[in-house]
N, C-alpha and C positions, 0 to 999 in steps of 0.2 A: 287970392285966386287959385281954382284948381287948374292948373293949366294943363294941357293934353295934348299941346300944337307940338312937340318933339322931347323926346327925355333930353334934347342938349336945355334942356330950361333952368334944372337942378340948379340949385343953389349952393357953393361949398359949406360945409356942416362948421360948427367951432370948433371940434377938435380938429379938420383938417385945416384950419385956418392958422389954427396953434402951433401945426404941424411947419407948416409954411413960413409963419414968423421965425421957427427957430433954427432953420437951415440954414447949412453953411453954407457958404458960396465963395465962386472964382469965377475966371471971367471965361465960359464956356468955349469964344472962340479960340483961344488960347488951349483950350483942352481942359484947364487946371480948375473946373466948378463941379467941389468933389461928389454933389447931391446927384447932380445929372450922369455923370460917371457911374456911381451907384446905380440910378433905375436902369441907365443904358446895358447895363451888364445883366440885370434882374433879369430886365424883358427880354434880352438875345436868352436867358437862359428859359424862360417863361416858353419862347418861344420855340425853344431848340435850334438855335441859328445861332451861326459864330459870334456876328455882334449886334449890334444895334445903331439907331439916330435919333436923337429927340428933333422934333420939329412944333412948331407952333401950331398948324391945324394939320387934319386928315386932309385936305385938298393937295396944302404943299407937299405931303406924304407921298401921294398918288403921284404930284407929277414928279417928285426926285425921282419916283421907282421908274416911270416912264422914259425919264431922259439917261435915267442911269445904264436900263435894260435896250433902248433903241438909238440909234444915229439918226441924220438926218435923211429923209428918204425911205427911211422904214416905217413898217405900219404896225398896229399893237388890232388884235381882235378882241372886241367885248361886248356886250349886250348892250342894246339900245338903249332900254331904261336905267341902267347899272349908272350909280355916280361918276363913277370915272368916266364917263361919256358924255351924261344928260347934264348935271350940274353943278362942272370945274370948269363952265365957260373955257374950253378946247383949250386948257393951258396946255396940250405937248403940242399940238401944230403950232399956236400960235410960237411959243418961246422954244421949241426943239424942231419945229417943224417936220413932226412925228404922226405918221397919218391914219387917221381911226378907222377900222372897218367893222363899222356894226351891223347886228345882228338882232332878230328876235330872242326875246328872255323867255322860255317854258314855264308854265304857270307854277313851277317848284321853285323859281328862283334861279333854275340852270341854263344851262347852253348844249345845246344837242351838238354832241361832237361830229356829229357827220356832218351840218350844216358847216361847222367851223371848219372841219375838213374841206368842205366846199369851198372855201370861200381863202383856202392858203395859196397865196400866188404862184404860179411858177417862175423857175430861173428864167426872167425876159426882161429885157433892159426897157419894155414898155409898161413893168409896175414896182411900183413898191415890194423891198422883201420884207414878207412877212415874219418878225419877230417876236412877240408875243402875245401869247394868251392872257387876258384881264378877268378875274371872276369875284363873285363879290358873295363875301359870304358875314352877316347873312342880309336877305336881300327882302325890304320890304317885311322883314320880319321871319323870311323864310330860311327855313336851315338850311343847306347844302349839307347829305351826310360823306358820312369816310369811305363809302362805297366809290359815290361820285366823284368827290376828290383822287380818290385813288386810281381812276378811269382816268379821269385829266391829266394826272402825273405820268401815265403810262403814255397819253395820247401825245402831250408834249416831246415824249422823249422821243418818239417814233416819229413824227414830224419836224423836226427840228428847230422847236420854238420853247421859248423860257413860258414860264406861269409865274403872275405876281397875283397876290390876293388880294384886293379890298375889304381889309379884315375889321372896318369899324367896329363894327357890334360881334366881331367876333369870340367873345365873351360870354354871348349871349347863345351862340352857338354849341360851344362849350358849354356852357350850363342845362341848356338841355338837351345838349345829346349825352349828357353824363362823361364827359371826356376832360382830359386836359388840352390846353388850346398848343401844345407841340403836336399833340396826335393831327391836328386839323392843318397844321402850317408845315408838318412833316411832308407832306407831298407839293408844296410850290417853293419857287428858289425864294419868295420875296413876299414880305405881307407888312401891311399898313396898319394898325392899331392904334385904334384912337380913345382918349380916355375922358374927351370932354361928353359924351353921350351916357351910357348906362351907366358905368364908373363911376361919374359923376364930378370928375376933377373940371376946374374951369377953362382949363387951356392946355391943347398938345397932343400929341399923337409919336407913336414910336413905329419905326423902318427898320426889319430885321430882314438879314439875309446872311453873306457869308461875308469874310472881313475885305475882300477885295472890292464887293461890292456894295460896301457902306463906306470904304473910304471914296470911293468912288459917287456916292451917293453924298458924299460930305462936301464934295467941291459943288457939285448941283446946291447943293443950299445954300452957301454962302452966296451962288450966282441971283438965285431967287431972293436972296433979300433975307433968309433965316437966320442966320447967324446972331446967338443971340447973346446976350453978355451976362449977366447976374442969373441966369435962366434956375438955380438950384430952386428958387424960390417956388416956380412954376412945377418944376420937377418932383418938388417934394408933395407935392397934393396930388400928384400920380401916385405917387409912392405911398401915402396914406391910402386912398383907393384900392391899390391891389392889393394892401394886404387885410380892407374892410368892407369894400362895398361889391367884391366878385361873388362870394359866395348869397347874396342878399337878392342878386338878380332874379333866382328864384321866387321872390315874393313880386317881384316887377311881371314873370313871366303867370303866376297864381292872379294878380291883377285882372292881368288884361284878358283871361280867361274869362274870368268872374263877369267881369261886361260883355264882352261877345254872349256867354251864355243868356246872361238879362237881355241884352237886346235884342238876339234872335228870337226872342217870344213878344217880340212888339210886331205888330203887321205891316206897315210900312216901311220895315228896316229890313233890310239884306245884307245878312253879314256874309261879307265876300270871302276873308280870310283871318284868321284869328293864328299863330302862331309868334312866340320869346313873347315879345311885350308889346307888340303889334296888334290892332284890332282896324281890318277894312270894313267899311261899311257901306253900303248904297240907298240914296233915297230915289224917292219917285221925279224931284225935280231937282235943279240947282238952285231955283228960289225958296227950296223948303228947305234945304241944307243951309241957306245963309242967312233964314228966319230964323231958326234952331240955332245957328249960332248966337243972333244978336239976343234971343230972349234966354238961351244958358250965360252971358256976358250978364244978365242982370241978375243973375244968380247966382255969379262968382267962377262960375264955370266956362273957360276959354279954349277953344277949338278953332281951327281952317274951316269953316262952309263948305258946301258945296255938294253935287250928288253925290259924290265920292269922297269920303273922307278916311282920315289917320287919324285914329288915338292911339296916342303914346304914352304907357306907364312908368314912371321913373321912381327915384327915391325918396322925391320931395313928393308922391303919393300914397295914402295909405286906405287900408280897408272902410275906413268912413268917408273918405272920399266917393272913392267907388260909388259907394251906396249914393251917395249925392249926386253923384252924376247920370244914376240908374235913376232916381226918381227925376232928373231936371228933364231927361229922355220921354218918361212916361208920362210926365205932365202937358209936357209940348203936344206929344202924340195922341193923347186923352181930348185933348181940349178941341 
């Protein structure tokens, strides 16, 4: 199957497989699993932040940074659509009892700092203090550049509130903006990187900030349930990833170009947005989106339905793919 429902679908390669079988390992919660140790230091330094935390997914990521950065009582601002919002089923309220106050996302993927402005409580014993900013880069496929980022580091310092970043795809970010991904995490205290997405490793995400607050980020995980024991193994298919599959994203980001271009020349398709490895699309109904789905299913080609859809280019796609996927498109639409 070509599948296109999320680049988390990737499949790990044999060499990262080889990679994995041959790592040393120790028992993580102990500290002493020398693989994870290794990446944790890579990515603090990847990231330019003092240290790191390996975690099993980008979810728990998000909420260690949450409960690491907020008390009880306090509230964290971020975009309505942004993951850390819409779909981490409210792990800080529920387990920090950490209170969300969202916001409209600008069709760049950003947040209008005045609205956020707006929306910071004041000293009154009748709300939540407001402690930090959530941004998510990138979003929906959309960059956030260093301009913006650099507005936000500024606006946080002037307001009184920390910046963490939702930095999944932040790689991808990085890749095309032509930058290193320090220049991008240079301006927020905290950021999430996850490697089971464009990377392509099958499991884990890394939490960088400063070392007070990743020890601090380290009791949060064990509370959550992360603490993991032989974890080198997991570790090491990261560590194969950033040092083969970062620069490659570039051919994920040529991808999904290559489609949006083909499909915006079909008359019933509206390509909404096309940016990294991301392609929106719009049809005329929700029952033609999840026709096109079942009859690209006979065709080996798997996508989400609907009038609105995501395709996702990943590693396990290549340029004859594409092509396949352009004609499963044209033949639907033709017929």
């Amino acid at each position: 199957m070509i599948d296109l429902r999320s680049d988390t679908v990737s499949k790990p390669s044999e060499a990262m497989r080889a990679q994995m079988s041959a790592a040393p390992v120790g028992d993580d919660v102990f500290g002493d699993d020398p693989t994870v140790n290794a990446l944790e230091a890579k990515v603090a330094k990847l990231a330019g932040k003092e240290s790191a935390l390996f975690l099993p997914s980008g979810t728990q990521s998000n909420l260690v940074a949450l409960l690491s950065h907020c008390q009880r009582g306090e509230e964290y601002i971020v975009g309505q659509d942004y993951h850390t919002y819409l779909y981490e089923a409210g792990g800080g309220a529920v387990f920090g009892s950490v209170q969300p106050q969202p916001i409209p996302v600008e069709t760049d993927g950003s947040l209008n700092l005045e609205v956020v402005k707006s929306r910071i409580k004041p000293d009154d014993s009748h709300f939540a203090r407001s402690k930090l900013l959530v941004l998510e880069n990138t979003h929906n496929g959309k960059v956030l550049g260093l301009d913006y980022m650099a507005q936000a580091s500024r606006f946080v310092k002037e307001n009184g509130l920390s910046l963490h970043l939702d930095g999944a795809r932040v790689f991808n970010a990085a890749v095309a903006l032509g930058v290193d991904v320090s220049e991008i995490a240079s301006h927020v205290d905290s950021v999430s990187i996850c490697c089971s997405k464009g990377l392509g490793a099958p499991v884990g995400s890394l939490l960088c900030g400063t070392a007070e607050f990743i020890d601090s980020s380290r009791r949060w995980r064990k509370m959550a349930g992360g603490g993991l024991r032989q974890s080198g193994i997991l570790a090491a298919a990261i560590d194969y990833a950033l040092d083969n599959n970062v620069d490659r994203l570039q051919v994920d980001h040529a991808n999904a170009k290559r489609l949006a271009d083909s499909l915006a020349k079909i008359d019933q398709i509206d390509v909404l947005s096309n940016q990294t490895n991301m392609v929106f699309i719009g049809l005329p109904s929700r029952e033609m989106g999840e026709q096109f789905a079942d009859s690209a299913a006979e065709q080996g080609v798997k996508v989400i339905g609907g009038q609105r859809m995501r395709l996702v280019t990943h590693l396990d796609i290549d340029e004859e793919d594409i092509a396949k996927v352009i004609a499963s498109f044209r033949a639907f639409f033709a017929a």
